[in-house]
N, CA, C and O atoms as CSV, one atom per row, in Angstrom:
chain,resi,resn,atom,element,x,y,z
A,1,UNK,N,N,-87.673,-20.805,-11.490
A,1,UNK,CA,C,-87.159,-22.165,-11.496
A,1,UNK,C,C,-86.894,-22.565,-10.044
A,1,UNK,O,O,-86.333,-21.713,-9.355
A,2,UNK,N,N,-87.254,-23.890,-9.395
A,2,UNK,CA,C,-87.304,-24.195,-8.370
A,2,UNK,C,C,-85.944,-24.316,-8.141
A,2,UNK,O,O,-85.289,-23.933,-9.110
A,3,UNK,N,N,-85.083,-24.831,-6.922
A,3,UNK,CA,C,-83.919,-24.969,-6.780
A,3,UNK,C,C,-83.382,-26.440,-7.237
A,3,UNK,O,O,-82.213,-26.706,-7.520
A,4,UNK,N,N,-84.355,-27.231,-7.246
A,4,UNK,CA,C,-84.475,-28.808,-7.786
A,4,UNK,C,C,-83.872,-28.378,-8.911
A,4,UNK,O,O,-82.652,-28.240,-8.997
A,5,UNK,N,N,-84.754,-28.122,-9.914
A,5,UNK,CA,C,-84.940,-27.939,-11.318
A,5,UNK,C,C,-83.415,-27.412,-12.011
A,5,UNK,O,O,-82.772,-27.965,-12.903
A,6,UNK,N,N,-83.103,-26.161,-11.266
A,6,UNK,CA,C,-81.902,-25.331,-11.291
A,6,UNK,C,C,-80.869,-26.214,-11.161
A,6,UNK,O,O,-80.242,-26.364,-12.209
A,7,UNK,N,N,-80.402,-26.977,-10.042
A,7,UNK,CA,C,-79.445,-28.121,-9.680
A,7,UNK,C,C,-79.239,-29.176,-10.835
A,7,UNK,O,O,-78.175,-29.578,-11.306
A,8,UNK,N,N,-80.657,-29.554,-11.199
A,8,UNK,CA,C,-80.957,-30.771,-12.157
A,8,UNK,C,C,-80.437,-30.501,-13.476
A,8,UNK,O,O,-80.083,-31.425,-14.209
A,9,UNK,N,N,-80.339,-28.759,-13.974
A,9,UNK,CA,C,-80.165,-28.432,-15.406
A,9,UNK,C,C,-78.808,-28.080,-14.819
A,9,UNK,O,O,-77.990,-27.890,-15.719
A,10,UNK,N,N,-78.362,-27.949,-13.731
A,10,UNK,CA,C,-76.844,-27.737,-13.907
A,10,UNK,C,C,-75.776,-29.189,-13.751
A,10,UNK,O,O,-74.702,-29.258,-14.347
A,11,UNK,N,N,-76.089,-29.836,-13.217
A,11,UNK,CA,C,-75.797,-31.246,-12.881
A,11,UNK,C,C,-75.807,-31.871,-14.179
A,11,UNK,O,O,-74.890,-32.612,-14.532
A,12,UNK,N,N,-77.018,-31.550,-15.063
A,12,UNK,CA,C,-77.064,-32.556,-16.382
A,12,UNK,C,C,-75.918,-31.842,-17.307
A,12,UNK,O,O,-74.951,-32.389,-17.837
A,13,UNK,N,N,-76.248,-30.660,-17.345
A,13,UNK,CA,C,-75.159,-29.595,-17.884
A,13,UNK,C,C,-73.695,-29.941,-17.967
A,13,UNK,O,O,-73.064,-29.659,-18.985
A,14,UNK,N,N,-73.141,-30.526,-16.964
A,14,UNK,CA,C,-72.146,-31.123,-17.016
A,14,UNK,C,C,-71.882,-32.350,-17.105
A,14,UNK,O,O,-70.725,-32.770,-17.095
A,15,UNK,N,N,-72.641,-32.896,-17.176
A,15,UNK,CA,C,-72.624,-34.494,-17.651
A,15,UNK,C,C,-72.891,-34.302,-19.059
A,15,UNK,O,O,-72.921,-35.416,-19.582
A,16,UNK,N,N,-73.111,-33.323,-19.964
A,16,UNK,CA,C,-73.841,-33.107,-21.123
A,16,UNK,C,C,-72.132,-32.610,-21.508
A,16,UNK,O,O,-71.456,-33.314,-22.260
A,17,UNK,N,N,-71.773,-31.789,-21.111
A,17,UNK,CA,C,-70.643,-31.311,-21.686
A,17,UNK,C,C,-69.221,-32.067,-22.111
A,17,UNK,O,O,-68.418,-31.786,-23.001
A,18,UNK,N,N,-69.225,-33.090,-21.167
A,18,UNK,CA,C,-68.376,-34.200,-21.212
A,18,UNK,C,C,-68.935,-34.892,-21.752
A,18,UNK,O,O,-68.114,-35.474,-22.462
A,19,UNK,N,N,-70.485,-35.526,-22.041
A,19,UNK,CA,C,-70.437,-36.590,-23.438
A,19,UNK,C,C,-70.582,-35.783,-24.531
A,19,UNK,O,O,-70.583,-36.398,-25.598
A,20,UNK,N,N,-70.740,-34.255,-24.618
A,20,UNK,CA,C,-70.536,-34.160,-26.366
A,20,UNK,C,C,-69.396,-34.464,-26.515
A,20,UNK,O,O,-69.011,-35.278,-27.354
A,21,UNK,N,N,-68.508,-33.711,-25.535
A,21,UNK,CA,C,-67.054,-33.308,-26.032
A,21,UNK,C,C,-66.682,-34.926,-26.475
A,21,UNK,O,O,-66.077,-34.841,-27.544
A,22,UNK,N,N,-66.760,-35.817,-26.226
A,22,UNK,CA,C,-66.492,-37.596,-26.246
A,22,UNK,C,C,-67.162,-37.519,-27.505
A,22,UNK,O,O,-66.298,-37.700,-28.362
A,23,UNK,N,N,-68.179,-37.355,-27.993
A,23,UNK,CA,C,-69.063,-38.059,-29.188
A,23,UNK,C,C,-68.549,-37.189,-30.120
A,23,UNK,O,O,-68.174,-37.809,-31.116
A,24,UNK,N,N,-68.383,-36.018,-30.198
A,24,UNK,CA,C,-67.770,-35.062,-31.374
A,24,UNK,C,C,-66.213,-35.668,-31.245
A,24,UNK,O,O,-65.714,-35.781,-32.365
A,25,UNK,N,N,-65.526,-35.990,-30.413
A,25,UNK,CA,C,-64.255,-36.503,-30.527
A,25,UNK,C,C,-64.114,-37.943,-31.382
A,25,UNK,O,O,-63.250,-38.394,-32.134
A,26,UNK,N,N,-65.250,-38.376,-30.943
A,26,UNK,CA,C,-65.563,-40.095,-31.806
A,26,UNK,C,C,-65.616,-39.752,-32.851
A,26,UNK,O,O,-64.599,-39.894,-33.529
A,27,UNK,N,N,-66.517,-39.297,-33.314
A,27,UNK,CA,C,-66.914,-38.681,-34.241
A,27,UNK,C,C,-65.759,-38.109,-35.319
A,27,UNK,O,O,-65.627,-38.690,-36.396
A,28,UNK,N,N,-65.137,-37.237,-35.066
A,28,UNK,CA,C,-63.979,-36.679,-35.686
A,28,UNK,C,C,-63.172,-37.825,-36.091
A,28,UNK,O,O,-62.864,-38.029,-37.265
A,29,UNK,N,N,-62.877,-38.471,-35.246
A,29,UNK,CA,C,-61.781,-39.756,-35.172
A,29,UNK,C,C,-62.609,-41.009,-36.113
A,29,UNK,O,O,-61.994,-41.843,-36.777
A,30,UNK,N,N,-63.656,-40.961,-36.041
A,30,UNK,CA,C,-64.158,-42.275,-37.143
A,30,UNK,C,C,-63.995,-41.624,-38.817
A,30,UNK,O,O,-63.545,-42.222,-39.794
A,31,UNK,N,N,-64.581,-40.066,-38.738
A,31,UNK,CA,C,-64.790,-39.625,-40.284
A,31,UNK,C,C,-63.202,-39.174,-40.925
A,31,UNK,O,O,-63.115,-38.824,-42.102
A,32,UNK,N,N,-61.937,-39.227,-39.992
A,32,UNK,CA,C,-60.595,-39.238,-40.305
A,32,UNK,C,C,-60.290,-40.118,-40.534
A,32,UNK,O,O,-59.771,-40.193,-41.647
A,33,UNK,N,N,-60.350,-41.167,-39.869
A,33,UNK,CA,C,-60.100,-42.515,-40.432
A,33,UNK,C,C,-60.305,-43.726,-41.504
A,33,UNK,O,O,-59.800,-44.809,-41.799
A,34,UNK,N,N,-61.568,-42.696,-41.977
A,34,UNK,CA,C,-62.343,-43.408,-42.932
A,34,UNK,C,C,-62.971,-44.244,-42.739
A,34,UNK,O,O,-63.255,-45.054,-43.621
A,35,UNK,N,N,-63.448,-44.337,-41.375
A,35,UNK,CA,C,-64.429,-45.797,-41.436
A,35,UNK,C,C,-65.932,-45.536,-42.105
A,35,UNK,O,O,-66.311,-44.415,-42.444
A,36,UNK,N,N,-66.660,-46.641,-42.231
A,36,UNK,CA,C,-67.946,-46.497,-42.836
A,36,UNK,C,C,-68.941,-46.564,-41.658
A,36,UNK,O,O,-68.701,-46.374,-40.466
A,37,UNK,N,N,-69.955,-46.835,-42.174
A,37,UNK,CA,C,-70.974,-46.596,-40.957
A,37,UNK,C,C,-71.133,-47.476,-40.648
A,37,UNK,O,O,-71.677,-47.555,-39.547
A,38,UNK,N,N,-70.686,-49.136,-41.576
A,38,UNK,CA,C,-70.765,-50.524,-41.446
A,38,UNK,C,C,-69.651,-51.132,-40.274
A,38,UNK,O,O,-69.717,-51.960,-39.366
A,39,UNK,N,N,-68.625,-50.253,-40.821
A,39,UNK,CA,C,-67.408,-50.140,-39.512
A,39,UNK,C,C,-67.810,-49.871,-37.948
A,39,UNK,O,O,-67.680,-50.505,-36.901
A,40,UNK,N,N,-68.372,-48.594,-38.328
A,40,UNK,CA,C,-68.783,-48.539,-36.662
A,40,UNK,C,C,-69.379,-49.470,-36.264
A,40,UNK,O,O,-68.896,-50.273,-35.465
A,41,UNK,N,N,-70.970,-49.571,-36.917
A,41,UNK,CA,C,-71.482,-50.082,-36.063
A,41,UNK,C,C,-71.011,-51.583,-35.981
A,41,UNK,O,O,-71.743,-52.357,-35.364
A,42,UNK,N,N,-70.077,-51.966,-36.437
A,42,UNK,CA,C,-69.558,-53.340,-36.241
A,42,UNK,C,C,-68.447,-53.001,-34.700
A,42,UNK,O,O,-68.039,-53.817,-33.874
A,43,UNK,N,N,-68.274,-51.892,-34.753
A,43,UNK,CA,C,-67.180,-51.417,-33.564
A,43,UNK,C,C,-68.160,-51.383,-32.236
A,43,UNK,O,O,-67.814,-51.883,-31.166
A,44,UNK,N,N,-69.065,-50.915,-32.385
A,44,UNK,CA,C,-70.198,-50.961,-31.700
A,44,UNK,C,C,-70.969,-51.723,-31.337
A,44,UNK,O,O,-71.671,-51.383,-30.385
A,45,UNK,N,N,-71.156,-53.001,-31.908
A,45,UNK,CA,C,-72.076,-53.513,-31.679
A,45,UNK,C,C,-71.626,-54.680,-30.202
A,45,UNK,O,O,-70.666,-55.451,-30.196
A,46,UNK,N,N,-72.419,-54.529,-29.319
A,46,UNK,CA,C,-72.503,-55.752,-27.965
A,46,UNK,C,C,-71.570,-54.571,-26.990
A,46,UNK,O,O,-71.706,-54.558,-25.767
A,47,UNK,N,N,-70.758,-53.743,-27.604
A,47,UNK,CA,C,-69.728,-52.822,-26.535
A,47,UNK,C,C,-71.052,-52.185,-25.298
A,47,UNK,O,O,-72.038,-51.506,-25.584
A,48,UNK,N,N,-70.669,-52.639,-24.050
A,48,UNK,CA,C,-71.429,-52.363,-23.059
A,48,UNK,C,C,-70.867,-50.805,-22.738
A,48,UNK,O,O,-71.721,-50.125,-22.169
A,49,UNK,N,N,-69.543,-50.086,-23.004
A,49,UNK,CA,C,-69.365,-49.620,-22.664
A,49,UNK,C,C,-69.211,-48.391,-23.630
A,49,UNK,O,O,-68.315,-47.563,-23.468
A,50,UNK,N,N,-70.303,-48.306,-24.831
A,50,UNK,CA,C,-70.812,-47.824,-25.620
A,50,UNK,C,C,-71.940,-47.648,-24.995
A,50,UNK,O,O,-71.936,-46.610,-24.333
A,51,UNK,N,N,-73.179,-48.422,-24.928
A,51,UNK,CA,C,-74.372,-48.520,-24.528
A,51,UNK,C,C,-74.140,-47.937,-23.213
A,51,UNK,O,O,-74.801,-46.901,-23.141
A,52,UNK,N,N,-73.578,-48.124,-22.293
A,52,UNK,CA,C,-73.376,-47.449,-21.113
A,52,UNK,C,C,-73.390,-45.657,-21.148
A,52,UNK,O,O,-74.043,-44.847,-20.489
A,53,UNK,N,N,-72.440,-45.496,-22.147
A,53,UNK,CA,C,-72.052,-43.627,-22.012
A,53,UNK,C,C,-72.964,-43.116,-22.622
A,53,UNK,O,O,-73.373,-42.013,-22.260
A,54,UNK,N,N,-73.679,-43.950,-23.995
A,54,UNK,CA,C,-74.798,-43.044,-24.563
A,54,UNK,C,C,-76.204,-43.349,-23.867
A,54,UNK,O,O,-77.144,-42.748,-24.386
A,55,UNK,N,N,-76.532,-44.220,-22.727
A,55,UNK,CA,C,-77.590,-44.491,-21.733
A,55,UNK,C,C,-77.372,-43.125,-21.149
A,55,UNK,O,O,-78.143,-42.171,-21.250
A,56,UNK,N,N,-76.327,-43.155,-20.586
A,56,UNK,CA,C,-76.185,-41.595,-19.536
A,56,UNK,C,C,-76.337,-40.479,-20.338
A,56,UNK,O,O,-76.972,-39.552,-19.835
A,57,UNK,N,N,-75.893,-40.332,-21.507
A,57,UNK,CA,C,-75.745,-39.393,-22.486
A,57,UNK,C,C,-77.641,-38.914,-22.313
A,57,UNK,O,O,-78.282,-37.934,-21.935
A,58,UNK,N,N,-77.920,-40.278,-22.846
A,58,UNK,CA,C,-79.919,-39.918,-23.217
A,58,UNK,C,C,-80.371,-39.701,-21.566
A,58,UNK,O,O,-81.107,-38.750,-21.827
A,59,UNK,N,N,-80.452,-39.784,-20.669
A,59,UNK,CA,C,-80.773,-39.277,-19.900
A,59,UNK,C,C,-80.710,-38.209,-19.332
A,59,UNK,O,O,-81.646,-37.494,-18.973
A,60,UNK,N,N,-79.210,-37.986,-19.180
A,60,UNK,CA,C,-79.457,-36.255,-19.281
A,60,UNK,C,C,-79.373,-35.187,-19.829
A,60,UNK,O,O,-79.238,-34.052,-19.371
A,61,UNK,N,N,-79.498,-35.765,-21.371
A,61,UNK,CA,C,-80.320,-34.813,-22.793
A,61,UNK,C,C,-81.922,-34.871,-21.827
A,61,UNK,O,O,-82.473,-33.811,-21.531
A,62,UNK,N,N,-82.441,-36.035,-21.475
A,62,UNK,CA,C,-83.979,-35.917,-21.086
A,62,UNK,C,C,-84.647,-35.272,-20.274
A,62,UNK,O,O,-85.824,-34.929,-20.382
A,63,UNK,N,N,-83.606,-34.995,-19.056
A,63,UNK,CA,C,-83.599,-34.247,-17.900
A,63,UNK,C,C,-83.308,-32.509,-18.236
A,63,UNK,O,O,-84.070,-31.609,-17.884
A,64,UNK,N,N,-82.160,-32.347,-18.913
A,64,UNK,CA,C,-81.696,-30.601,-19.346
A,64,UNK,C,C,-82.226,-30.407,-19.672
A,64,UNK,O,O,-82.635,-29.394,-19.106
A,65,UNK,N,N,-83.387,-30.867,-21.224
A,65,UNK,CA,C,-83.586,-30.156,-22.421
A,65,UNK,C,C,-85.053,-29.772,-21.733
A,65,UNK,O,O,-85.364,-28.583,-21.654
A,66,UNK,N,N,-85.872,-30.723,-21.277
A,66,UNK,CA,C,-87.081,-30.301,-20.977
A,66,UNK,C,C,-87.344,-29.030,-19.950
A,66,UNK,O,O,-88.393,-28.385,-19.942
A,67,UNK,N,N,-86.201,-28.778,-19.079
A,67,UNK,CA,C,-86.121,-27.644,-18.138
A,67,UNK,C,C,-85.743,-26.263,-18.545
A,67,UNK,O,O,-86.009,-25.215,-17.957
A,68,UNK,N,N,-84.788,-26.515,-20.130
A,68,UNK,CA,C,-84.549,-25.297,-20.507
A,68,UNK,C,C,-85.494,-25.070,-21.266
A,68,UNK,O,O,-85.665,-23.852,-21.319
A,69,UNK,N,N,-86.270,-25.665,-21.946
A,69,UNK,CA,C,-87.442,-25.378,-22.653
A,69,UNK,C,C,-88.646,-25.192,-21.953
A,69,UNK,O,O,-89.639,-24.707,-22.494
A,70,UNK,N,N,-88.604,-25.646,-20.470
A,70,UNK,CA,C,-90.192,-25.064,-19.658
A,70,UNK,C,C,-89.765,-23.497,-19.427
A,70,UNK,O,O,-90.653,-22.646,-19.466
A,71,UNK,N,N,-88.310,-23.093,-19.169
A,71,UNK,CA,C,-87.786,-21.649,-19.126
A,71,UNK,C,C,-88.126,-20.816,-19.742
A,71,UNK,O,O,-88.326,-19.650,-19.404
A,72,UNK,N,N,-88.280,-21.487,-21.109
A,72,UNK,CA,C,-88.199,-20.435,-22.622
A,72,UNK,C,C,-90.043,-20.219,-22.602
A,72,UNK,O,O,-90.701,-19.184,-22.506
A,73,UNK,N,N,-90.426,-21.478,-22.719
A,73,UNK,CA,C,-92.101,-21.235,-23.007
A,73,UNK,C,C,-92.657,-20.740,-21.595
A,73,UNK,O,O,-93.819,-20.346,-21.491
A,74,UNK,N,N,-91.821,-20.774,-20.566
A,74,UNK,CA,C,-92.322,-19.770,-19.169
A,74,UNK,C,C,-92.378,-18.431,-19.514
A,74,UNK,O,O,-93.399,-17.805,-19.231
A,75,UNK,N,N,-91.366,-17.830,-20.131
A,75,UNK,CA,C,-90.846,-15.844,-20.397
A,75,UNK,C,C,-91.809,-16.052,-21.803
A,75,UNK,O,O,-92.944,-15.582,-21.880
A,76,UNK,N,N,-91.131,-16.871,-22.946
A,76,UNK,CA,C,-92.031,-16.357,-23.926
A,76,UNK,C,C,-93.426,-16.551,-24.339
A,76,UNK,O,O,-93.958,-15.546,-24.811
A,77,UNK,N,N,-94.182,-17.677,-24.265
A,77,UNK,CA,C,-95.457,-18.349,-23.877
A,77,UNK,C,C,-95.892,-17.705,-23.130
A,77,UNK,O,O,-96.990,-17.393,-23.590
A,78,UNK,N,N,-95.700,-17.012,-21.717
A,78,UNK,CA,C,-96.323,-17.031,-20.739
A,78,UNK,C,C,-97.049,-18.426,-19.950
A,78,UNK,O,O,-98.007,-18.374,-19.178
A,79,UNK,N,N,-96.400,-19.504,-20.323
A,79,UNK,CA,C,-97.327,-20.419,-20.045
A,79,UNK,C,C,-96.650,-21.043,-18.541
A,79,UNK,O,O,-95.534,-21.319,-18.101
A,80,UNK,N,N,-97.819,-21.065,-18.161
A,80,UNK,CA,C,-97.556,-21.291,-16.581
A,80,UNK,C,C,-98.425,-22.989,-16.284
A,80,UNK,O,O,-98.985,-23.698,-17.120
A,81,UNK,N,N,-98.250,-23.215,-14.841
A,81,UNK,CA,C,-99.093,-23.846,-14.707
A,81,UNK,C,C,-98.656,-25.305,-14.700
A,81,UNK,O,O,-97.471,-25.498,-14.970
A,82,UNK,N,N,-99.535,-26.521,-14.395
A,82,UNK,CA,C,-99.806,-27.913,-14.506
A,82,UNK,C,C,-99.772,-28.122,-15.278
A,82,UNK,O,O,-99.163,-29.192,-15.252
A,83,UNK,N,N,-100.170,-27.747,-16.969
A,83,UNK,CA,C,-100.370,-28.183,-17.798
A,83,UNK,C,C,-98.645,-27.703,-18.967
A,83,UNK,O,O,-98.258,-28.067,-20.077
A,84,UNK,N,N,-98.189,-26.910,-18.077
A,84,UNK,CA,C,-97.108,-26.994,-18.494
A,84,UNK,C,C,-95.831,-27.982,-17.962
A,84,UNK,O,O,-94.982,-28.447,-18.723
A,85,UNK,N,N,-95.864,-28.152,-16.832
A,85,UNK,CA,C,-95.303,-29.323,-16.127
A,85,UNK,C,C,-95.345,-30.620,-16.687
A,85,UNK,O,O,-94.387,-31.347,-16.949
A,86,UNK,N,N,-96.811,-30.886,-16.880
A,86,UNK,CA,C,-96.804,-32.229,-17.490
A,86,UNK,C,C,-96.419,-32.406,-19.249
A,86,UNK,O,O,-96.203,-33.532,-19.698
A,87,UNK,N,N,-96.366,-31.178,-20.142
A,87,UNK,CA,C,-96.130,-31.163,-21.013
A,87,UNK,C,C,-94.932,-31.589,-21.416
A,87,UNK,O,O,-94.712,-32.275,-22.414
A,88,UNK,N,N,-93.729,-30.961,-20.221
A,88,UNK,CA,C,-92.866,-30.754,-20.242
A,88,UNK,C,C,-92.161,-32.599,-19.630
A,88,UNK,O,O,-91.096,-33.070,-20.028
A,89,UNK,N,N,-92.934,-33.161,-18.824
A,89,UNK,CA,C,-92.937,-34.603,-18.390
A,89,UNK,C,C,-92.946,-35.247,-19.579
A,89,UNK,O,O,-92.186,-36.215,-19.559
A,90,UNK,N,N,-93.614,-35.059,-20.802
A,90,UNK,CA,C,-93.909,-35.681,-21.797
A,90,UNK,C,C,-92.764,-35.314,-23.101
A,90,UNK,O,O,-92.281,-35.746,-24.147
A,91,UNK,N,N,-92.764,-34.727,-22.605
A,91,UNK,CA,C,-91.146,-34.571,-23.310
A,91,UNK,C,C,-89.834,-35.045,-23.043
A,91,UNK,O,O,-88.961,-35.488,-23.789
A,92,UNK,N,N,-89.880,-34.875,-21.945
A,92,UNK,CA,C,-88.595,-35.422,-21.346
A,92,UNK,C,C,-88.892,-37.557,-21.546
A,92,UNK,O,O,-87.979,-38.372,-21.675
A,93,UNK,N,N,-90.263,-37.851,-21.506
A,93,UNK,CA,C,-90.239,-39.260,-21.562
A,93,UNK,C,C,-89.963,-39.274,-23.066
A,93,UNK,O,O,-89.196,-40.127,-23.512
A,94,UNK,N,N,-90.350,-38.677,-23.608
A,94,UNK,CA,C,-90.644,-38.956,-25.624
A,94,UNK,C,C,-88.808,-39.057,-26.049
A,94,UNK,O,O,-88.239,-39.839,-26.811
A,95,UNK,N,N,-88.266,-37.962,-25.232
A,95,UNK,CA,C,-86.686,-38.121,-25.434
A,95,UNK,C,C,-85.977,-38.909,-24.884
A,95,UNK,O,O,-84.844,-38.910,-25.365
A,96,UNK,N,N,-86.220,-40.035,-23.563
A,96,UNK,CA,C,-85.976,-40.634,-22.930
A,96,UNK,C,C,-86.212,-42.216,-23.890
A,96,UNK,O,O,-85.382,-43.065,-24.214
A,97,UNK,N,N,-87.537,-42.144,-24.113
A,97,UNK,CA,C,-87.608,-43.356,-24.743
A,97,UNK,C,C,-86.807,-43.489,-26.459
A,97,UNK,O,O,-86.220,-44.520,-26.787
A,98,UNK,N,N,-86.904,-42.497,-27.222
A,98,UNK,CA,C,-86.296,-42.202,-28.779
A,98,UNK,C,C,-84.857,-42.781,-27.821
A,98,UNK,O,O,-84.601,-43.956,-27.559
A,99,UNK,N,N,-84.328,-41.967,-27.556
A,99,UNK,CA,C,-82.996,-41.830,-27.075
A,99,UNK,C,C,-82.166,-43.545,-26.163
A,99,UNK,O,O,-80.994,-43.877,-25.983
A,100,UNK,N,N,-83.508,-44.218,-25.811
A,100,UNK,CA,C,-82.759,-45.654,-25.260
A,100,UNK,C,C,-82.981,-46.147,-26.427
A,100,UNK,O,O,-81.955,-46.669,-26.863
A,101,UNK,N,N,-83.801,-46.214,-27.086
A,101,UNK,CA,C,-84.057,-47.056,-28.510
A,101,UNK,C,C,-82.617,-47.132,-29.216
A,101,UNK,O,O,-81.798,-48.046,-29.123
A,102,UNK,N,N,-82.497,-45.705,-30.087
A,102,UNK,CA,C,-81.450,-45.963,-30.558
A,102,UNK,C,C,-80.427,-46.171,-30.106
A,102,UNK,O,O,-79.616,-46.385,-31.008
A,103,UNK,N,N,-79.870,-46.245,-28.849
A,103,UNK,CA,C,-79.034,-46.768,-27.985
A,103,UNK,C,C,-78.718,-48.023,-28.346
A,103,UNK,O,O,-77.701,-48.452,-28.892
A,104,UNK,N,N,-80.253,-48.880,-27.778
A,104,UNK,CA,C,-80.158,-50.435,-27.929
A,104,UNK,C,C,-80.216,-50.732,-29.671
A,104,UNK,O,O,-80.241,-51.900,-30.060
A,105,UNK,N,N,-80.227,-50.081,-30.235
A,105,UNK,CA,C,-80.136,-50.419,-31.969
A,105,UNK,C,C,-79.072,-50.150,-32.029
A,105,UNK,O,O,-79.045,-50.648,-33.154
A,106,UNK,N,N,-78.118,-49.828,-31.900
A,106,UNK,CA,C,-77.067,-49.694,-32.346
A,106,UNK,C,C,-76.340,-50.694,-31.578
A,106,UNK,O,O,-75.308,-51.085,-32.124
A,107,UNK,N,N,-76.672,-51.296,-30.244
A,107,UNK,CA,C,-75.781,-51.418,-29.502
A,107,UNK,C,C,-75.955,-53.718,-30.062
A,107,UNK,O,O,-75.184,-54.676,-30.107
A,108,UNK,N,N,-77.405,-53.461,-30.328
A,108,UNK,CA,C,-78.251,-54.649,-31.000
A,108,UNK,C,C,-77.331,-54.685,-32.222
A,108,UNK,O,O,-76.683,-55.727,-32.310
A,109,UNK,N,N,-77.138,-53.809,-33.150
A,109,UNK,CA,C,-77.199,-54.150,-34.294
A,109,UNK,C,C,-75.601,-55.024,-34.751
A,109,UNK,O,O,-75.442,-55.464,-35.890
C-alpha cells in the first residue's frame, strides 16, 4: 500500500468512525421513540445539515472501502496490477454515486 493510500484509509477511518457512531445513535433514538419512517423522513427532508453529514459520510465509505478491498483481493486474489486499480476506481465511483443519490432522496423527499 502506497503511503497515499495508507493515509487516505486512515483519514477516512476516522471520519467513518464518527459518522457511524452519529447514525447508529440516530438511529437508536428514532426506533425508541417510535417514530415511523414517514416521521423521519419528514424530519429530514430540505435539513442541509442532514444532507451535509451523510455527503461526507458517502464519501469516505467511497474512499476506505475501495482501499481495503484492493488489500484483500491484493493477498488473496493475487491480483495485481492496472487492472486492479481501475477496478477498484470503479468501485469507489459506483459507491460514490448510489451513496449521493440516496442522500439527495431522502434529503428531496
Amino acid at each position: 500500500m502506497t503511503p497515499v493510500l495508507y493515509l487516505a484509509q486512515r483519514g477516512t477511518a476516522f471520519v467513518l468512525a464518527f459518522a457511524v457512531t452519529i447514525h447508529l445513535v440516530t438511529i437508536i433514538y428514532a426506533i425508541r421513540g417510535g417514530l415511523t419512517a414517514g416521521e423521519i423522513l419528514a424530519r429530514t427532508h430540505g435539513n442541509r445539515w442532514f444532507l451535509g453529514f451523510y455527503l461526507v459520510f458517502v464519501i469516505a465509505a467511497a474512499i476506505h472501502a475501495p482501499i481495503g478491498l484492493r488489500s484483500v483481493l491484493r493477498e488473496w486474489a493475487k491480483w495485481r496490477g492496472r487492472s486492479l486499480d481501475l477496478a477498484m476506481l470503479a468501485v469507489s465511483a459506483l459507491l460514490l454515486v448510489l451513496g449521493v443519490r440516496a442522500a439527495f432522496a431522502v434529503y428531496l423527499a
